[in-house]
C-alpha positions in Angstrom: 30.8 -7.1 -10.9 30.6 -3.4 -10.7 29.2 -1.4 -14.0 29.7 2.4 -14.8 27.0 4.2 -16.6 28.6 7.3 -18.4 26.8 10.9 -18.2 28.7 13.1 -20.8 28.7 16.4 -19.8 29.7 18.8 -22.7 31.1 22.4 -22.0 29.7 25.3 -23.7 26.4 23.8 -25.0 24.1 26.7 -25.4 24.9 26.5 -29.1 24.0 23.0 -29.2 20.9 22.9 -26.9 17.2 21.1 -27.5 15.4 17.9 -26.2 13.7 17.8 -22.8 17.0 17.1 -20.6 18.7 19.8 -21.3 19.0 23.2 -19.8 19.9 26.3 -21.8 21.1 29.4 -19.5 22.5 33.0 -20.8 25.9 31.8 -19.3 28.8 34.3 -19.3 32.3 33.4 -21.0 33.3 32.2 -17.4 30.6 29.9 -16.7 31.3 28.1 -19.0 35.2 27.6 -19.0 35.8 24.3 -17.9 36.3 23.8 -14.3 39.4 22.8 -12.8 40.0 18.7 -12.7 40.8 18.9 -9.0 36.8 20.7 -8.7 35.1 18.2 -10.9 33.1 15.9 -10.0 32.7 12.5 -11.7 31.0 10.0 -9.4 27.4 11.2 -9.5 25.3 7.8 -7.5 25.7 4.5 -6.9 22.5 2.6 -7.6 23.3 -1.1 -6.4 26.1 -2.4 -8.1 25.9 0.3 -10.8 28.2 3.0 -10.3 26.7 6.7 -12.8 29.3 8.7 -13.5 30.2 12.1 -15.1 32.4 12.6 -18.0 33.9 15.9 -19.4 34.0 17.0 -23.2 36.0 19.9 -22.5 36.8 20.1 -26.6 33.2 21.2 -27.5 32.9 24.6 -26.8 35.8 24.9 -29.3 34.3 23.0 -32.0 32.6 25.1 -35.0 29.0 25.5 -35.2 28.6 22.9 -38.0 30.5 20.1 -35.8 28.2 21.4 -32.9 25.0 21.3 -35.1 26.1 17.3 -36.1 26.4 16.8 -32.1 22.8 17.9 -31.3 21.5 15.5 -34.7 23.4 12.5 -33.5 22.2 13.3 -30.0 18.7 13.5 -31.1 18.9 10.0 -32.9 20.4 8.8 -29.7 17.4 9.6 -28.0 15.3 8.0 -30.9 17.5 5.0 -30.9 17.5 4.4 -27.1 13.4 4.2 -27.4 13.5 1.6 -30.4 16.8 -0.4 -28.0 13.9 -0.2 -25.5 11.5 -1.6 -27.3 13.4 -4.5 -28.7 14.7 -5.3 -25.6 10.8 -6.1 -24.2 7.8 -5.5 -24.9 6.1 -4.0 -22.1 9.4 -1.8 -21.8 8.3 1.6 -23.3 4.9 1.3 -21.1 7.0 0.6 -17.9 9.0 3.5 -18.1 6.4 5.7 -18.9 4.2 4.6 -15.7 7.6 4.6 -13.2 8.3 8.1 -14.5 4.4 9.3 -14.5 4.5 8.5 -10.7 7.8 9.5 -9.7 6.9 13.1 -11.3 4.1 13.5 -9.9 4.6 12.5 -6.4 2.5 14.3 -4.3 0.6 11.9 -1.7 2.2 9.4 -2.4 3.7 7.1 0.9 7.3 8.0 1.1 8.6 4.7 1.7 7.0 3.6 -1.6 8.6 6.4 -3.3 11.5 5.9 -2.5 11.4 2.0 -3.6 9.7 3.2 -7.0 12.5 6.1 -7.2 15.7 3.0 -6.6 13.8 0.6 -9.3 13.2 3.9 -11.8 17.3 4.4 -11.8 17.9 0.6 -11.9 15.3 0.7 -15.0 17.3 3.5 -16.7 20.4 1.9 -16.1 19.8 -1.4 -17.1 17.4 -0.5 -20.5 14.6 -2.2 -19.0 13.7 -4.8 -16.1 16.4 -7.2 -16.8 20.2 -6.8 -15.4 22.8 -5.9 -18.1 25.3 -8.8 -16.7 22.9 -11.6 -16.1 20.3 -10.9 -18.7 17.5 -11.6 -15.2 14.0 -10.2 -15.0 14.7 -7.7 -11.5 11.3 -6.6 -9.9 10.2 -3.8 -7.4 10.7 -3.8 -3.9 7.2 -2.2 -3.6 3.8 -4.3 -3.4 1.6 -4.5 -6.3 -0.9 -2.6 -4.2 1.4 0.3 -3.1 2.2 0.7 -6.7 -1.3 1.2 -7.4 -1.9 3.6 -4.9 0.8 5.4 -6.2 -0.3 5.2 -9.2 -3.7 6.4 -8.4 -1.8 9.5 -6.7 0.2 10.5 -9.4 -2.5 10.7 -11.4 -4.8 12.9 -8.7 -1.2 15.2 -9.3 -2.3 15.2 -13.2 0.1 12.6 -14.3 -0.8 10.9 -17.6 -0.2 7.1 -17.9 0.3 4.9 -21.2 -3.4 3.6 -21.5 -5.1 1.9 -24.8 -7.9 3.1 -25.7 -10.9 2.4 -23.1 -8.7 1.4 -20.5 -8.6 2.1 -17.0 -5.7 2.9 -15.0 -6.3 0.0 -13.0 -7.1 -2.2 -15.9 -3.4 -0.8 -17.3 -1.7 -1.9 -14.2 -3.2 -5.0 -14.4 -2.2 -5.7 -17.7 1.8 -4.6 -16.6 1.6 -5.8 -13.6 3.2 -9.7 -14.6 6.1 -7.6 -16.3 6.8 -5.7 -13.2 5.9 -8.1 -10.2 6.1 -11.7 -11.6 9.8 -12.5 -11.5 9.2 -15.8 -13.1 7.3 -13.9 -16.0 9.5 -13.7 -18.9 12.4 -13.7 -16.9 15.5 -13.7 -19.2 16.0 -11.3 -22.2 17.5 -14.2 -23.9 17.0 -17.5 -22.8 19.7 -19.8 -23.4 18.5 -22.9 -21.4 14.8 -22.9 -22.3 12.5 -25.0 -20.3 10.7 -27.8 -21.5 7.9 -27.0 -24.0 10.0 -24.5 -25.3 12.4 -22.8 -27.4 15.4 -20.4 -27.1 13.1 -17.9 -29.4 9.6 -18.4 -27.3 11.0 -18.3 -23.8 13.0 -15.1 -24.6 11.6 -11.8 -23.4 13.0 -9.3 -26.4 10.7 -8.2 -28.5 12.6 -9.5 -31.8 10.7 -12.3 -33.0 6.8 -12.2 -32.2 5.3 -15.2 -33.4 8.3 -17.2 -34.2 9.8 -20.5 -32.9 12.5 -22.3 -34.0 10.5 -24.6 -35.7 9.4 -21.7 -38.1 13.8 -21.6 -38.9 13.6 -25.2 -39.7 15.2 -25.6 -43.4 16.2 -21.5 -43.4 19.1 -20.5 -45.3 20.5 -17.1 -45.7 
């Protein structure tokens, strides 16, 4: 099954600009009309079975400043409200993202091939909220070895990338503490697991982040 992730592009935003996507330019009047439908384009990259593509709000740039002021809030929660979704969803999720996009940023030295296979599982990561596929609710992993995602790593942060560490810990004592979330399919592999495996519940074999600590046995005799 093929799934469409939407990028809204708004006309006329310099009034509404802010947050670290977005670019503000001194356009004229006519760089910013909208552009023809038969110039737009809409289908931006297929990543796997995900298809990203572009939308048009052509009735912003005659909204009033208020309604464009409300836009940037709401956009600004969204941004918020996608890290908390993120966390929720797992974990480790917030400390993934920050190490895929620390490398690909900083990509000086590192081994092209492994680039690009960190670059395919970054988009797959955005698209999907996380490592687990929107459809199937399964843990996806990198193409790339363990030990070509250090190196990169290691590269990135030669390029002055900054990684999510604790405090007192290592970069390779960081990867090693992601490195069952990223590489170890079998590693809480379902956001939600329905069929739990022996030993187990549908709460403690689940991957989200909702209910640390719990089993169903702790929901025994709960009422709402």
């Amino acid at each position: 099954m093929k799934r469409i992730l939407f990028v809204m592009t708004m006309i006329g935003t310099a009034a509404c600009g802010g947050g670290q996507t977005s670019t503000t330019t001194n356009a004229s009047p006519a760089a910013t009309s909208a552009p023809k439908a038969s110039d737009r384009t809409y289908l931006l990259e297929r990543v796997d079975e995900a298809a990203v593509v572009q939308v048009y709000a052509d009735g912003f740039r005659d909204l009033a400043l208020k309604e464009k002021t409300l836009i940037w809030h709401l956009y600004q929660a969204a941004i918020a409200g996608r890290d908390i979704f993120y966390d929720q969803r797992y974990a480790f999720a917030l400390d993934m993202r920050d190490t895929l996009e620390a490398i690909i940023t900083h990509p000086a030295g590192v081994d092209a091939k492994t680039l690009e296979d960190i670059t395919h599982y970054t988009k797959l990561f955005w698209i999907n909220t996380g490592p687990f596929n929107n459809l199937t609710a399964q843990k996806f992993v990198p193409v790339s070895t363990p030990e070509a995602f250090a190196a990169a790593a290691h590269a990135a942060e030669k390029n002055g990338a900054e990684f999510p560490r604790r405090d007192g810990e290592s970069l390779d004592q960081m990867l090693a503490r992601l490195k069952p979330a990223f590489f170890d399919a079998t590693f809480e592999s379902t956001v939600t697991a329905k069929t739990p495996p022996a030993g187990k519940d549908i709460i403690t074999a689940s991957a989200n982040n909702l209910y640390v600590g719990l089993s169903m046995k702790d929901l025994e005799g709960y009422h709402e």
